[in-house]
N, C-alpha and C positions, 0 to 999 in steps of 0.2 A: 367302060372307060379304061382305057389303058395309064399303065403304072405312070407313066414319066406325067401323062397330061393333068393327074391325081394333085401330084408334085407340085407342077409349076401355079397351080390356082390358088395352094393355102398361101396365106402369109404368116411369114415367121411373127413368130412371139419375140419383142427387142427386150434382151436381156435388162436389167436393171443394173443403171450404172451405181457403180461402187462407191458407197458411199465412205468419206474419208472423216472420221471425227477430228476435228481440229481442238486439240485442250486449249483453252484459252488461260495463258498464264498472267497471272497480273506482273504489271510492269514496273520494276524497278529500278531506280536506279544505281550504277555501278557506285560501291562506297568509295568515300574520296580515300587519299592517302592519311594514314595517320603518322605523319610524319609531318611535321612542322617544315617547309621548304626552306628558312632560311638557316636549319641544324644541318640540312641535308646539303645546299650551297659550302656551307661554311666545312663542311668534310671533305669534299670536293675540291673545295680550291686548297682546305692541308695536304688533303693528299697531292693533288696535281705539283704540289709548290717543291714535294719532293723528288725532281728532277732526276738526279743522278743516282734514285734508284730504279729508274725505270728496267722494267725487266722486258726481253722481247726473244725472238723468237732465233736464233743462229743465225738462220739466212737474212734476216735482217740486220745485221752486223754492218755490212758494208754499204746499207743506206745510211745507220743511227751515224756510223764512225767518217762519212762522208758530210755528216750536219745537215740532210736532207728531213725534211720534214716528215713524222711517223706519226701516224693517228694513236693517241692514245686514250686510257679510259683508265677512270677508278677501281680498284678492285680491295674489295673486302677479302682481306685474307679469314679470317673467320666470318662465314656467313653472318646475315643480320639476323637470320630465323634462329639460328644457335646461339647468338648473343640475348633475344629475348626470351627464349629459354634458361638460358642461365643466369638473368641476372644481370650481364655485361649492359654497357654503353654500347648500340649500335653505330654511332656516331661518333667512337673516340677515332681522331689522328693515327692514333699510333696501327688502329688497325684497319688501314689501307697501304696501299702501293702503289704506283703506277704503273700499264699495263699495256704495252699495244695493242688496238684491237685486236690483231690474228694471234698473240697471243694468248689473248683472255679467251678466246674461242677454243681455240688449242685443249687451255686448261680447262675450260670444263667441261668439254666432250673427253677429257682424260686421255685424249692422243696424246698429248705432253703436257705432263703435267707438271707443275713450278714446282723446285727442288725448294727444300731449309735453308742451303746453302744461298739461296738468291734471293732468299728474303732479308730487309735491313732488322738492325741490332731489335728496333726498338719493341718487335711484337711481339719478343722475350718478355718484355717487361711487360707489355701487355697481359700477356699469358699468363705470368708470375702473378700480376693482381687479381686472376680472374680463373685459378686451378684448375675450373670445371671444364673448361674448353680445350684442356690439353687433348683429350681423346681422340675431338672433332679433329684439333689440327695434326696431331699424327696420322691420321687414317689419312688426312686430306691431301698432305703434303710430304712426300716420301723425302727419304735421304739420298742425296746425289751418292751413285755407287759408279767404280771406275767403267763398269759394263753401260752405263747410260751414258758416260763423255764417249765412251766407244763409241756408241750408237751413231751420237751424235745428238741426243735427246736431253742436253742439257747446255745452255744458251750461255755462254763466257762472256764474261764484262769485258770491252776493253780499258786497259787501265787510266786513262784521261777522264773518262766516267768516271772512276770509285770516288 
């Protein structure tokens, strides 16, 4: 019998398909918030109700300053996870701001990040009740230096705002 004819008579052996172990995880469910919703409404609308401190972004200047409508958003200027580490109220007033969206985006991919200078009086006082948080907010929040208005990386109020 010649080689090829040898060949074509056997039949292959079908490899064993690959067997895939599936873990079976038990199923839970996602934890709710522990946040009480109407703490969290109620910070929300302080914050939002503080208007004319809204902070945004330069080139939106000449939307805010033509009184066209700019999406905005609450922003904890001290994070909440650093205030429940320390002790603080996640939910006090005084430590929020208002925020454009591309703003608030901005600031926390750290392209631009919100200067001292353009936050209101009151997160001083905040801060002042709460010592531990200073650290967080100096890292988080740099000082307006004349090389960032060069830039251009720091957003000027106009004065009808203040």
């Amino acid at each position: 019998m010649s080689r090829d004819l040898a060949r074509s008579q056997v039949t292959p052996i079908p490899k064993p398909e690959k067997s895939r172990k599936v873990i079976a995880r038990p199923k839970t469910a996602k934890p709710k918030s522990t946040v009480p919703a109407d703490e969290s409404k109620a910070w929300y609308a302080a914050v939002m109700h503080k208007r004319q401190s809204l902070i945004w972004t330069g080139d939106e200047y000449d939307q805010i300053a033509a009184g066209d409508a700019v999406r905005s958003q609450g922003h904890h200027i001290v994070s909440r996870q650093e205030c429940r580490k320390h002790g603080a109220p996640e939910w006090d007033a005084r430590n929020g701001v208002p925020v454009t969206k591309r703003r608030h985006e901005r600031h926390h991919s750290r392209v631009e990040p919100i200067h001292r200078s353009e936050l209101p009086e009151e997160i001083f006082a905040f801060l002042t009740d709460y010592p531990r948080l200073w650290p967080y907010f100096t890292r988080t929040y740099p000082e307006a230096t004349s090389a960032n208005v060069a830039e251009g990386d720091f957003a000027t109020k106009p004065e009808a705002n203040r």
